[in-house]
C-alpha positions in Angstrom: -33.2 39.1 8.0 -32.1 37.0 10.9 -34.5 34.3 10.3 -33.3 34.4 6.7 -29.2 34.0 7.6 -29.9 31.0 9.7 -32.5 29.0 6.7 -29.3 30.1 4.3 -26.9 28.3 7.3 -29.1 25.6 7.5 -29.4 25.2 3.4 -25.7 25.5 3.4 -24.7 22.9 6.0 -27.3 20.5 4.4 -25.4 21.3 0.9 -22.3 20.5 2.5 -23.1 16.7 4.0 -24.5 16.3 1.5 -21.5 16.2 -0.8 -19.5 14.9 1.8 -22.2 12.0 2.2 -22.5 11.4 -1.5 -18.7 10.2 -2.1 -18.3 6.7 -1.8 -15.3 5.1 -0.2 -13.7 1.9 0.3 -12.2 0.9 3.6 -8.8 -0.8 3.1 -6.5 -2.3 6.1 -3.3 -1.4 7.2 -0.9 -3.6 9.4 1.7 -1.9 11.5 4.2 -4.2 13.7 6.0 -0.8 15.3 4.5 2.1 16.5 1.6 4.7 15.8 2.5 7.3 17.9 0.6 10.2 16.5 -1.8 8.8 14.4 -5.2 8.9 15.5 -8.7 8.9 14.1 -9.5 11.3 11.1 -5.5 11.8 10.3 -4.8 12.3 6.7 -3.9 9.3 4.2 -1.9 10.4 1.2 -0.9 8.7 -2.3 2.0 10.2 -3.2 1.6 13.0 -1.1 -2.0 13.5 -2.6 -4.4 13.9 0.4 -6.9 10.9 -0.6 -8.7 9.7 2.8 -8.7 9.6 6.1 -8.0 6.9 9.2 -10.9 6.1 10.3 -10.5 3.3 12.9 -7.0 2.2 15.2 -6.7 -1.1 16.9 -4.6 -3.6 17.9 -5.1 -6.4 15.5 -7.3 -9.5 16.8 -6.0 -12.2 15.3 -2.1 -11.0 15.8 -1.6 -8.6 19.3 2.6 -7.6 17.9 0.0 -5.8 15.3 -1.8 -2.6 14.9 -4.4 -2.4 12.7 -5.2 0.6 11.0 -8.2 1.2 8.7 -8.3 4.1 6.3 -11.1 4.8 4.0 -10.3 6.1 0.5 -12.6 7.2 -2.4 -13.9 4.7 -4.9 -12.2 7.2 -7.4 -9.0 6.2 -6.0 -6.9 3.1 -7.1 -4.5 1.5 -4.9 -2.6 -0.8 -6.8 -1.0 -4.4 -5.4 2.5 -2.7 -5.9 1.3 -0.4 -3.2 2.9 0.0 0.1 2.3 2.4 2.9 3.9 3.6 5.8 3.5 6.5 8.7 5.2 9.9 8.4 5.3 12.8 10.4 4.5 16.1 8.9 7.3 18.7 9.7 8.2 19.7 12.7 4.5 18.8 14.2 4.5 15.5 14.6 1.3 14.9 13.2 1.1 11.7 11.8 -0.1 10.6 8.3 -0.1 7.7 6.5 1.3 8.1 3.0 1.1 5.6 0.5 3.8 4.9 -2.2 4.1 2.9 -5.4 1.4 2.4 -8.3 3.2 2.1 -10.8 1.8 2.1 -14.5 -0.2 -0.9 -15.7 0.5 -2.4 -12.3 -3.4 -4.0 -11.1 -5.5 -2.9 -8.8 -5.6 -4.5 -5.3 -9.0 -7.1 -6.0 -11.9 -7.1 -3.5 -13.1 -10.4 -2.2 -16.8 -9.9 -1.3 -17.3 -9.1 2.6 -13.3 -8.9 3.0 -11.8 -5.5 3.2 -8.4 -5.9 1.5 -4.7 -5.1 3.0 -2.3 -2.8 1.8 1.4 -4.1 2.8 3.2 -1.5 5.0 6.9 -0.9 5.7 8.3 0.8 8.4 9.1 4.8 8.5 12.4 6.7 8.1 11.3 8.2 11.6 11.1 4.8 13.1 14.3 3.0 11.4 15.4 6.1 13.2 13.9 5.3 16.6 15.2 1.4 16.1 18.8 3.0 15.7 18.7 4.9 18.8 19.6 2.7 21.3 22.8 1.4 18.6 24.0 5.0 18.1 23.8 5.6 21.8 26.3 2.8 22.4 28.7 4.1 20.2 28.5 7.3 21.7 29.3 6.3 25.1 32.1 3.9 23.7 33.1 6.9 21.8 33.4 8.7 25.4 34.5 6.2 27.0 37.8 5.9 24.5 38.4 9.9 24.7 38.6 9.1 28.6 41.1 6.8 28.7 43.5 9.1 25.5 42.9 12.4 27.5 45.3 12.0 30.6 47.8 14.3 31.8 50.7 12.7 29.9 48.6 12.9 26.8 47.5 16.1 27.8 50.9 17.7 28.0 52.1 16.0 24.5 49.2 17.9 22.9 50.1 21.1 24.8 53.9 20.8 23.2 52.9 19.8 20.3 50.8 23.5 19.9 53.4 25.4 21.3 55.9 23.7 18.6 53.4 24.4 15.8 52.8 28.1 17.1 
C-alpha cells in the first residue's frame, strides 16, 4: 500500500510539471527608473488584475544603471498590446509587490517580436511611489504648517481665544 501511495505521488508530481512544462511563454522586459522594493523573483504579473505570469529575473539594467530591469514571462496565450503599460503595486496591506499591467484596448496591435530581441513593455510609475516622491514635499508643509501655529499661539493670542469662548459660552 505504501509502495503504491508514493508510485501515485510520483505519477502525480510528473503530471503536474508536466503541464506546468508544456505552456509556452514569452519573456517581455520591463524598465523601472524608481524603485522595486518588494518585488522579487516569482512575484505575480497581472493584466488587468488577471494573474498572467510571473517575474522571473531582476537587475539593474546594463546599458542604463538609473534603470531596473525587470523580466516577466507571460503565456503565448496572452496578448500584450503596444498600448500596454505596466507599473508595480502593492497588494493590500502586505506589501507584496506585483506588477500589473493596464491598457489593451480593442483592435489595438499586439507588441511585434523582432527575432532574438525580447520586446519592452513601457512602464509608469505607481500611486504608491508618486506617493513616496510626495513625501518629502508634504513634510515641508507640515513643519511650515507648525511652524506658523508657533508663532499665532502666544499668550496674547492665547488669552483673546480664551475671551472669545467665555463670550460665546
Amino acid at each position: 500500500f505504501v509502495l503504491f501511495m508514493l508510485a501515485a505521488l510520483f505519477a502525480f508530481v510528473i503530471y503536474v510539471a508536466k503541464i506546468q512544462l508544456d505552456e509556452a511563454v514569452l519573456p517581455y522586459h520591463i524598465f523601472f527608473s524608481g524603485s522595486v522594493t518588494g518585488l522579487q523573483e516569482g512575484s505575480a504579473v497581472r493584466y488587468r488584475w488577471v494573474a498572467i505570469g510571473v517575474v522571473s529575473d531582476l537587475r539593474i539594467a546594463p546599458e542604463d544603471a538609473s534603470m531596473v530591469r525587470v523580466t516577466i514571462e507571460v503565456p503565448t496565450s496572452t496578448p500584450i498590446t503596444q498600448d500596454a503599460v505596466a507599473s508595480i503595486e502593492m497588494q493590500g496591506i502586505t506589501g507584496i509587490a506585483y506588477i500589473q499591467i493596464f491598457g489593451g484596448a480593442k483592435g489595438s496591435p499586439v507588441i511585434e517580436r523582432s527575432l532574438g530581441e525580447i520586446p519592452v513593455i513601457p512602464s509608469k510609475p505607481s500611486q504608491i511611489s508618486e506617493v513616496f516622491d510626495a513625501a518629502p514635499q508634504l513634510l515641508n508643509r507640515l513643519i511650515q504648517l507648525a511652524d506658523r501655529t508657533a508663532l499665532f499661539m502666544t499668550p496674547e493670542n492665547a488669552r483673546r481665544v480664551s475671551n472669545i469662548l467665555a463670550n460665546t459660552e
